[in-house]
PyMOL commands that place a pseudoatom at each C-alpha (Angstrom):
pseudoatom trace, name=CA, resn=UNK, resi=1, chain=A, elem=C, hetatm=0, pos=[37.541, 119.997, 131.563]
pseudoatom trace, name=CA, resn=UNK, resi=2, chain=A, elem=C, hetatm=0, pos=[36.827, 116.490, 132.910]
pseudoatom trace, name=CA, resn=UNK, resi=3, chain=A, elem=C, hetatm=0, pos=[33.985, 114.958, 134.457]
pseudoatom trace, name=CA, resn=UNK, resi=4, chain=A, elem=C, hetatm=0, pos=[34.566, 111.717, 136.882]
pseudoatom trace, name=CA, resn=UNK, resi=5, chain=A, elem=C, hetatm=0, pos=[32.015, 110.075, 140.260]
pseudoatom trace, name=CA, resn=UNK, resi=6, chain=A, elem=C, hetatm=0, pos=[33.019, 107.795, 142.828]
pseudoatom trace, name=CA, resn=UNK, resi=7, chain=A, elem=C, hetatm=0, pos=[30.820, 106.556, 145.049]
pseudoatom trace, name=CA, resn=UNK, resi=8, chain=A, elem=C, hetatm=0, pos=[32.762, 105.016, 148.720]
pseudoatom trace, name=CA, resn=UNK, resi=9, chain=A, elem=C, hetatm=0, pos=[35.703, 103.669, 148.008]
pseudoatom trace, name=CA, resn=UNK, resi=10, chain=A, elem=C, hetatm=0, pos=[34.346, 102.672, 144.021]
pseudoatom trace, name=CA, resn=UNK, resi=11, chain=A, elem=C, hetatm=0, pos=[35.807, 104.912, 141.708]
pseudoatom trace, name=CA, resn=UNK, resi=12, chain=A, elem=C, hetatm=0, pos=[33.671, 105.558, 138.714]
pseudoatom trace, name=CA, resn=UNK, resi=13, chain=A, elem=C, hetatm=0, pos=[34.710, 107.026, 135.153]
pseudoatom trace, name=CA, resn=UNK, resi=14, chain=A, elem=C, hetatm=0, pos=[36.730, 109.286, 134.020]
pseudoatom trace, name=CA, resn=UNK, resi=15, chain=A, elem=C, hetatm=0, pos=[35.218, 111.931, 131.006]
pseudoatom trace, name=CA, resn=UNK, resi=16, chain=A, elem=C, hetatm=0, pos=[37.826, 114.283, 129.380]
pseudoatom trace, name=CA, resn=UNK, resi=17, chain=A, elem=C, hetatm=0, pos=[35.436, 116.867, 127.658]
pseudoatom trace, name=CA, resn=UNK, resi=18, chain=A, elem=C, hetatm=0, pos=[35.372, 118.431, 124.747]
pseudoatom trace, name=CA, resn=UNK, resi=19, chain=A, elem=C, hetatm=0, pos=[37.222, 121.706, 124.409]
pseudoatom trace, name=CA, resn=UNK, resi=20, chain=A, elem=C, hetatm=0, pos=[35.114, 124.743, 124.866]
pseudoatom trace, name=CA, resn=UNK, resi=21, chain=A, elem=C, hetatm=0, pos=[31.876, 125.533, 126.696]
pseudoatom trace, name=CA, resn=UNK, resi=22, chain=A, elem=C, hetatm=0, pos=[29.018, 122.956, 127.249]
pseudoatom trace, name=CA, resn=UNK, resi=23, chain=A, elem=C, hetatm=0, pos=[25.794, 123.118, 127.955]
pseudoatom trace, name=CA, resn=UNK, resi=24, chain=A, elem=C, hetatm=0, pos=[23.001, 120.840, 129.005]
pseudoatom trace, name=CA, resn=UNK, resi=25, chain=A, elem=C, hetatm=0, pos=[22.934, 118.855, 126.045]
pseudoatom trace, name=CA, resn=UNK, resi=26, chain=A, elem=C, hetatm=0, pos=[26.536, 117.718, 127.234]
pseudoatom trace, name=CA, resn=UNK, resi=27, chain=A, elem=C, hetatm=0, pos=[26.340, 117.372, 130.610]
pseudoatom trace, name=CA, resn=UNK, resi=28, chain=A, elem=C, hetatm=0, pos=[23.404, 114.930, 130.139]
pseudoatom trace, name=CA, resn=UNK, resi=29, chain=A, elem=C, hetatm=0, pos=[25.135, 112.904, 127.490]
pseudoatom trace, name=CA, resn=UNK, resi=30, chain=A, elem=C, hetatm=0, pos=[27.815, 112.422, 129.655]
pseudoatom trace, name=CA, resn=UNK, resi=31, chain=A, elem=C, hetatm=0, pos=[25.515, 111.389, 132.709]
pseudoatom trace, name=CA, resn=UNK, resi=32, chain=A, elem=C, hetatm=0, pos=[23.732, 109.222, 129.998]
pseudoatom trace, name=CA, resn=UNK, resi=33, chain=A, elem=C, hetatm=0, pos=[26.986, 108.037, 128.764]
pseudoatom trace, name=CA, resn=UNK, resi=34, chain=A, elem=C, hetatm=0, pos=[28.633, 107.682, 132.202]
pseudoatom trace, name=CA, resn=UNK, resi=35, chain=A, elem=C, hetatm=0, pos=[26.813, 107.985, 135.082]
pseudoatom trace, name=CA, resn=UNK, resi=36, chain=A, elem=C, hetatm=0, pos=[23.561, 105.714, 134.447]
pseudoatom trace, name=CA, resn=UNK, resi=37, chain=A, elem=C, hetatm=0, pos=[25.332, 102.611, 134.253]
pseudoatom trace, name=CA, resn=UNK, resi=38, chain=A, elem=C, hetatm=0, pos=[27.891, 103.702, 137.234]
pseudoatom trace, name=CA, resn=UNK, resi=39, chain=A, elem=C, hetatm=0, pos=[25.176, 104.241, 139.081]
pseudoatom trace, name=CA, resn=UNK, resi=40, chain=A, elem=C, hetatm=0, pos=[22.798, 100.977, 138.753]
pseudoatom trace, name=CA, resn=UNK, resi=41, chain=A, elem=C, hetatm=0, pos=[25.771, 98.670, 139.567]
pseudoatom trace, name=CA, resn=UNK, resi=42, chain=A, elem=C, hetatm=0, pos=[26.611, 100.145, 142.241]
pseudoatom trace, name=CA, resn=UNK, resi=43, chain=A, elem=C, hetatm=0, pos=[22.972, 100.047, 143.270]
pseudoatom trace, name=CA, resn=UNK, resi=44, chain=A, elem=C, hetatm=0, pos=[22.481, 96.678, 142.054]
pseudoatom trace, name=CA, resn=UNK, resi=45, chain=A, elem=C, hetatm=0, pos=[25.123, 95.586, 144.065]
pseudoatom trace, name=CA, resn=UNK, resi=46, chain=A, elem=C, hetatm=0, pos=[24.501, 97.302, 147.077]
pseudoatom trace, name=CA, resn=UNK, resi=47, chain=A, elem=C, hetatm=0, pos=[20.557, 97.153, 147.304]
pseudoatom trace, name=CA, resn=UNK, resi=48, chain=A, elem=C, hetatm=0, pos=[19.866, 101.181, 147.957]
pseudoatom trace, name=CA, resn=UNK, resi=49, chain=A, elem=C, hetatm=0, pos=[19.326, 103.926, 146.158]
pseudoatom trace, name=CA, resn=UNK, resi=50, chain=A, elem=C, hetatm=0, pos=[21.968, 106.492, 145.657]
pseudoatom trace, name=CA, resn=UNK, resi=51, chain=A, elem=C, hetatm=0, pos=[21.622, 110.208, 145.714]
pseudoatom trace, name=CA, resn=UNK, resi=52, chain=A, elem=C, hetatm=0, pos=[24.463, 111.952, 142.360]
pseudoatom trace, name=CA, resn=UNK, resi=53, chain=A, elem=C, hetatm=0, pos=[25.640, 115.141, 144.397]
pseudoatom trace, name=CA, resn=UNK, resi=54, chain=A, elem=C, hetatm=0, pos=[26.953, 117.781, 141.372]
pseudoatom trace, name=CA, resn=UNK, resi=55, chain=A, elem=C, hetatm=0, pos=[26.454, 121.613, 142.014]
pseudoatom trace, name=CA, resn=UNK, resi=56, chain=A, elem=C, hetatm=0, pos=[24.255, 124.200, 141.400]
pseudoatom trace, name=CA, resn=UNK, resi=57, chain=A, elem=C, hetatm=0, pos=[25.949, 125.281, 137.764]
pseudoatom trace, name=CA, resn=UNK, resi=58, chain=A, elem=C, hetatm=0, pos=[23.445, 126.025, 134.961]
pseudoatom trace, name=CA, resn=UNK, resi=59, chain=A, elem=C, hetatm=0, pos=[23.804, 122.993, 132.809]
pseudoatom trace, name=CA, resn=UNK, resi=60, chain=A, elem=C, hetatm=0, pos=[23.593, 121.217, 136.387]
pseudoatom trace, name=CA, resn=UNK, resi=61, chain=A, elem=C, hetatm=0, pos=[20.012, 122.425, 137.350]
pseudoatom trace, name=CA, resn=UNK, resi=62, chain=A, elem=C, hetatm=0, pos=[18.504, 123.436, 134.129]
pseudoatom trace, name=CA, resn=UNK, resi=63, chain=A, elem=C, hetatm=0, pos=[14.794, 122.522, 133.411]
pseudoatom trace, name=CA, resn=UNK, resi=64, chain=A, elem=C, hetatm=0, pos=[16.368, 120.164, 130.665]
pseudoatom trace, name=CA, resn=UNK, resi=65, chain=A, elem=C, hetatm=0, pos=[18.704, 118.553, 132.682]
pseudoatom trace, name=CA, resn=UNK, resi=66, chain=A, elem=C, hetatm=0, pos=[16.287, 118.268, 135.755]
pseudoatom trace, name=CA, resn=UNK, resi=67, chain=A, elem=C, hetatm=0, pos=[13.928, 116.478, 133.681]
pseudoatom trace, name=CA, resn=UNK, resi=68, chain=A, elem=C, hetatm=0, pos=[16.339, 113.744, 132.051]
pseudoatom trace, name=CA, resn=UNK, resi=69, chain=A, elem=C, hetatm=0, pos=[17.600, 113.188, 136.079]
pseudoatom trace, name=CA, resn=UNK, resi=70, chain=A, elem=C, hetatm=0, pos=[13.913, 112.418, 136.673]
pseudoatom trace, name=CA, resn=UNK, resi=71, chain=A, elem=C, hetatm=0, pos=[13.169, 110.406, 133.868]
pseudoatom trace, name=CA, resn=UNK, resi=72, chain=A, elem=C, hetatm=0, pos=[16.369, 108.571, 134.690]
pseudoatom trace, name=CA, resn=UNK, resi=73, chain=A, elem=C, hetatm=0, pos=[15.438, 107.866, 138.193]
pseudoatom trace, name=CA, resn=UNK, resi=74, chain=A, elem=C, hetatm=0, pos=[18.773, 110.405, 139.439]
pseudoatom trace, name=CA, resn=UNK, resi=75, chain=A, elem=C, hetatm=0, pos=[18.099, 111.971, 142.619]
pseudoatom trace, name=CA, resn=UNK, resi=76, chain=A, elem=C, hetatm=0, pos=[19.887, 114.892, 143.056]
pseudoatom trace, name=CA, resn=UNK, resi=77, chain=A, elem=C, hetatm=0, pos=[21.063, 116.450, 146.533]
pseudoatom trace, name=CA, resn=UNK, resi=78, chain=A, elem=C, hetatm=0, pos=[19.944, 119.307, 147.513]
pseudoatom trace, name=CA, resn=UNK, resi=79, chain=A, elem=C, hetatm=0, pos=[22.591, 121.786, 147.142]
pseudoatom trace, name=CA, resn=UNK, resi=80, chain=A, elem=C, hetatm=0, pos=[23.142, 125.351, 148.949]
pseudoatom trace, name=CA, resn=UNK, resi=81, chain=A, elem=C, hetatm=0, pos=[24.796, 128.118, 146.880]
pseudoatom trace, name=CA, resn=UNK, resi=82, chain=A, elem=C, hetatm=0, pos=[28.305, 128.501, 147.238]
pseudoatom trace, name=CA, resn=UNK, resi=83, chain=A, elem=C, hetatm=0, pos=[29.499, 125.527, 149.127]
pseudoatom trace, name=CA, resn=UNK, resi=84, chain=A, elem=C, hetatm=0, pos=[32.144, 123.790, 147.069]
pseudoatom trace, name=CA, resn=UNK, resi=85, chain=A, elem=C, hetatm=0, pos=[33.922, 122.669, 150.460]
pseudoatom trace, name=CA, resn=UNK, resi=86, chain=A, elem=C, hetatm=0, pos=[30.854, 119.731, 150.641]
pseudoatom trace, name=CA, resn=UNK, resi=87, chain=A, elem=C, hetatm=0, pos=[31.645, 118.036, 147.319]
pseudoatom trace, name=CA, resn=UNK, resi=88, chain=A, elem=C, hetatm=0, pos=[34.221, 115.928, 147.892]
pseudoatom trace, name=CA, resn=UNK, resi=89, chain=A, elem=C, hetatm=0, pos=[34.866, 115.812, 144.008]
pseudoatom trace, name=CA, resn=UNK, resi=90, chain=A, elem=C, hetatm=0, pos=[35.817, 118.728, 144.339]
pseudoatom trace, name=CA, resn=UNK, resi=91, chain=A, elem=C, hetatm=0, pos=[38.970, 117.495, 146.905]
pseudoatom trace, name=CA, resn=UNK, resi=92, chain=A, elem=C, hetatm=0, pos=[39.576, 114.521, 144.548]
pseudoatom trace, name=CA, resn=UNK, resi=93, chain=A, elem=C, hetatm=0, pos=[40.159, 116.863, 141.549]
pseudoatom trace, name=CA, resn=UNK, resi=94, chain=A, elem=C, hetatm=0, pos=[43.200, 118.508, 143.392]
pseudoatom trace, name=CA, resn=UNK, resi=95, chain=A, elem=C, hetatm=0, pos=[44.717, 115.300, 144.272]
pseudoatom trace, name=CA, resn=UNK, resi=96, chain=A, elem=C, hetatm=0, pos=[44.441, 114.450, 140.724]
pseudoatom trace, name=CA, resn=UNK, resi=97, chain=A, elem=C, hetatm=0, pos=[46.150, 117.870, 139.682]
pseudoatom trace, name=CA, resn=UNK, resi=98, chain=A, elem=C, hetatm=0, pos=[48.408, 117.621, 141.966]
pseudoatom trace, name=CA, resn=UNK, resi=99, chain=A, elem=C, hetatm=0, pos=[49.473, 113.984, 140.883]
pseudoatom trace, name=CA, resn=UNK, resi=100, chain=A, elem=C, hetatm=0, pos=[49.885, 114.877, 137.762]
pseudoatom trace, name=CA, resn=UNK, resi=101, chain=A, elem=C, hetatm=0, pos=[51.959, 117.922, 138.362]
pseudoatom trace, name=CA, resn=UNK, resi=102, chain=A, elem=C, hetatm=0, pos=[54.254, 115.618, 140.016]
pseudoatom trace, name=CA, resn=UNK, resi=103, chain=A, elem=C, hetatm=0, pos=[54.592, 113.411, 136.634]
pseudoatom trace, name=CA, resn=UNK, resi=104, chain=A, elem=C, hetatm=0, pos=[57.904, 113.436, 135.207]
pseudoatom trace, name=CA, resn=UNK, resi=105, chain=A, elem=C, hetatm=0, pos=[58.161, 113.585, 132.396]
pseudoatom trace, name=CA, resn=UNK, resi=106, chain=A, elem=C, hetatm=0, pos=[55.590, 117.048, 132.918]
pseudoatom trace, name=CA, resn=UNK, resi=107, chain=A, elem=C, hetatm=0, pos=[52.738, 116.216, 130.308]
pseudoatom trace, name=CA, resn=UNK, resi=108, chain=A, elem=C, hetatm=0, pos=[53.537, 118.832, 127.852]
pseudoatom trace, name=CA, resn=UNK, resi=109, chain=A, elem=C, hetatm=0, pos=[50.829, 118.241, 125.010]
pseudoatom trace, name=CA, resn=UNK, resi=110, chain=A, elem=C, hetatm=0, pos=[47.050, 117.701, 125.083]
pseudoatom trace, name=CA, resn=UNK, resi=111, chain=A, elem=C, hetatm=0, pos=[47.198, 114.684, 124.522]
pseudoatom trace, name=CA, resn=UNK, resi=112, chain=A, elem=C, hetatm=0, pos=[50.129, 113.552, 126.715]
pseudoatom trace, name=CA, resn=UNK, resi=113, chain=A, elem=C, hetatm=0, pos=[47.918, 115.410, 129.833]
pseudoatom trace, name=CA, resn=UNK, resi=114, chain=A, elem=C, hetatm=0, pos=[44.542, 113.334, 128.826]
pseudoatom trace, name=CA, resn=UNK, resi=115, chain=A, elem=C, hetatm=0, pos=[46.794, 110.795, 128.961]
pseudoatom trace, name=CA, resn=UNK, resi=116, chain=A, elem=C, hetatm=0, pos=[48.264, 111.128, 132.311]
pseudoatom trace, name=CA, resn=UNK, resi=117, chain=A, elem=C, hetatm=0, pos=[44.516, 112.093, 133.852]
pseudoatom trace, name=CA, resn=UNK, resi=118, chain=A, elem=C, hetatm=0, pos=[43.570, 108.787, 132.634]
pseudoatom trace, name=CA, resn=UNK, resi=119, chain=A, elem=C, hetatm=0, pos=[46.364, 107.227, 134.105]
pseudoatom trace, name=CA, resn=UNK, resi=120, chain=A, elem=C, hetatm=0, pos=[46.322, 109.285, 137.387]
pseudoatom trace, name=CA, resn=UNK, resi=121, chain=A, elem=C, hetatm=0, pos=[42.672, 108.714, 137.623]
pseudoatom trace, name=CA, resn=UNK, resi=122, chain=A, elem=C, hetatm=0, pos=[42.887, 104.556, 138.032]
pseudoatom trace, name=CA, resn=UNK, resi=123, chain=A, elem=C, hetatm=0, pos=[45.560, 104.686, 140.026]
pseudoatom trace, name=CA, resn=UNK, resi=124, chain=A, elem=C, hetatm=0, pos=[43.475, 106.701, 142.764]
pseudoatom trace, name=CA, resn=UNK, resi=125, chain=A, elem=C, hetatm=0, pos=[43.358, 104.380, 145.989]
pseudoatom trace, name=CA, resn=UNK, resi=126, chain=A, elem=C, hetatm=0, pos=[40.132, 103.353, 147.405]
pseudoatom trace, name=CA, resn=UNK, resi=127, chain=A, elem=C, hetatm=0, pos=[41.853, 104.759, 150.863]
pseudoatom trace, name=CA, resn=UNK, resi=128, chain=A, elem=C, hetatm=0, pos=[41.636, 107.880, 149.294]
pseudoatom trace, name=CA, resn=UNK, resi=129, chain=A, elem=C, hetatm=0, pos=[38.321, 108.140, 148.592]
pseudoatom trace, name=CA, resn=UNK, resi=130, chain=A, elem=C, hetatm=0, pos=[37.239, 106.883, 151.388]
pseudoatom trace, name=CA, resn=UNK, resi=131, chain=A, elem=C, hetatm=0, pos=[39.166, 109.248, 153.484]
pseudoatom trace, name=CA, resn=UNK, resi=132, chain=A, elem=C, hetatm=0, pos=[37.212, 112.105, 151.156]
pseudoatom trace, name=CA, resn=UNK, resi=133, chain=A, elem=C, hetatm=0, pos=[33.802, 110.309, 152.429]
pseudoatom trace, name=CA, resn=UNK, resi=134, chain=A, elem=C, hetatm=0, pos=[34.732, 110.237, 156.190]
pseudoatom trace, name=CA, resn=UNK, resi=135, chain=A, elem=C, hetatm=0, pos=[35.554, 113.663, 155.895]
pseudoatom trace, name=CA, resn=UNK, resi=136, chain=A, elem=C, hetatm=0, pos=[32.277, 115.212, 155.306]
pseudoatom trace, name=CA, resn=UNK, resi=137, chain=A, elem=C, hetatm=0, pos=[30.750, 115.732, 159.393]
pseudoatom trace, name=CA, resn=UNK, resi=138, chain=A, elem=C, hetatm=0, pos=[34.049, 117.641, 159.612]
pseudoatom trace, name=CA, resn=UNK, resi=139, chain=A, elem=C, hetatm=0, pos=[33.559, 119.628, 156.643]
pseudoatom trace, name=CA, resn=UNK, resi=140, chain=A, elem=C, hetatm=0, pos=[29.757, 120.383, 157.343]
pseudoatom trace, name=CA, resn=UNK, resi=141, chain=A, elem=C, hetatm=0, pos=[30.357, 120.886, 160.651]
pseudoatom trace, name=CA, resn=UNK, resi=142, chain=A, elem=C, hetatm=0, pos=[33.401, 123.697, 159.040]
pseudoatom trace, name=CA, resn=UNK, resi=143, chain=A, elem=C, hetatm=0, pos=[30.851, 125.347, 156.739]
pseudoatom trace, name=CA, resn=UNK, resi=144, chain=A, elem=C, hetatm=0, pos=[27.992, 125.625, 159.530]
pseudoatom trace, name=CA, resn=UNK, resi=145, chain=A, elem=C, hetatm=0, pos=[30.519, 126.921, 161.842]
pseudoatom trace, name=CA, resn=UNK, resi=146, chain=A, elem=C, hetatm=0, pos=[31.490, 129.619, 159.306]
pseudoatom trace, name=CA, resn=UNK, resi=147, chain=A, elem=C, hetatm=0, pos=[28.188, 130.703, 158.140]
pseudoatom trace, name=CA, resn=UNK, resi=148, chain=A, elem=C, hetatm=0, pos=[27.286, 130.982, 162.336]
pseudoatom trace, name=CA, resn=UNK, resi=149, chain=A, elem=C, hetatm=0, pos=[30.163, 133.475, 162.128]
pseudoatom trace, name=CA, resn=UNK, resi=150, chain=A, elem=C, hetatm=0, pos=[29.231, 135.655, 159.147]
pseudoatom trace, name=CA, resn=UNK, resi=151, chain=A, elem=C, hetatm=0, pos=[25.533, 136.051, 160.614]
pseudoatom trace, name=CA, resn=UNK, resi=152, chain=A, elem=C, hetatm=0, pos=[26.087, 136.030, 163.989]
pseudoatom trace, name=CA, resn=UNK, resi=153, chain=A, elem=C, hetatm=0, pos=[23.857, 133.448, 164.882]
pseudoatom trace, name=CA, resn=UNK, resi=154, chain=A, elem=C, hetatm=0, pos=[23.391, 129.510, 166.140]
pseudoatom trace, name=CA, resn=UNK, resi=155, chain=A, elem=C, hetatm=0, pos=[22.713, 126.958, 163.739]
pseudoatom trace, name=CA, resn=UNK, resi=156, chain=A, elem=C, hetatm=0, pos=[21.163, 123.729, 165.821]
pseudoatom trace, name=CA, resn=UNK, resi=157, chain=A, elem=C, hetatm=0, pos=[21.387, 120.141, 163.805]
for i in range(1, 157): cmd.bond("trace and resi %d" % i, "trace and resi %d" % (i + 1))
show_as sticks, trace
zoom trace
């Protein structure tokens, strides 16, 4: 499992987790670890606010969790259930599966894989990201359409 943000075309890090299941405790020492510092340079720099956009997982929205994100300043967006087509993470992770798929040698260890995410991971144009960005309307405008279609009804934005 890995954990990685980008915000535009500004890649942030890269986590490779530990092996198993994690809970809160984790996920908020990786945003701790990861995220806060990601986050207030790119602020800094840029003079706004930024909203983190994960999911609606358990160790995501726990009562733990939610409280560190608001002791930490983290705004979080609000996030409908089942609607992994409007992360654009989400779209980043396959190219970065599908990169290193493509590696030859294949990674064939543990290690040699965490290695090649790393290395896959940096060399992640800011074109690409930004293409992931620009391709949100589209996507919402995707999802809205499809969810007029299972109910049977217009949704006006």
């Amino acid at each position: 499992m890995v954990w990685g943000c980008f915000v535009g075309d500004r890649l942030g890090p890269l986590v490779i987790c530990k092996e198993g299941r994690m809970n809160s405790d984790d996920y908020i020492k990786i945003l701790n670890d990861n995220l806060k510092e990601f986050k207030n340079t790119i602020e800094t720099e840029q003079g706004t606010d930024l909203i983190y956009q994960d999911d609606n997982a358990k160790i995501h929205t726990g009562k733990k969790t939610r409280e560190w994100k608001e002791q930490n300043r983290i705004k979080s967006l609000p996030w409908p259930a089942q609607s992994p087509d409007l992360n654009s993470i989400e779209n980043l992770w396959k190219i970065l599966k599908d990169r290193t798929q493509q590696r030859k040698p294949f990674p064939r260890t543990v290690e040699q894989l965490k290695t090649a995410l790393r290395e896959e991971w940096c060399k992640l144009e800011p074109g690409v990201l930004l293409n992931l960005v620009n391709s949100m309307p589209k996507r919402v405008k995707m999802v809205i359409e499809a969810k007029e279609d299972i109910l049977n009804i217009k949704i006006e934005c």
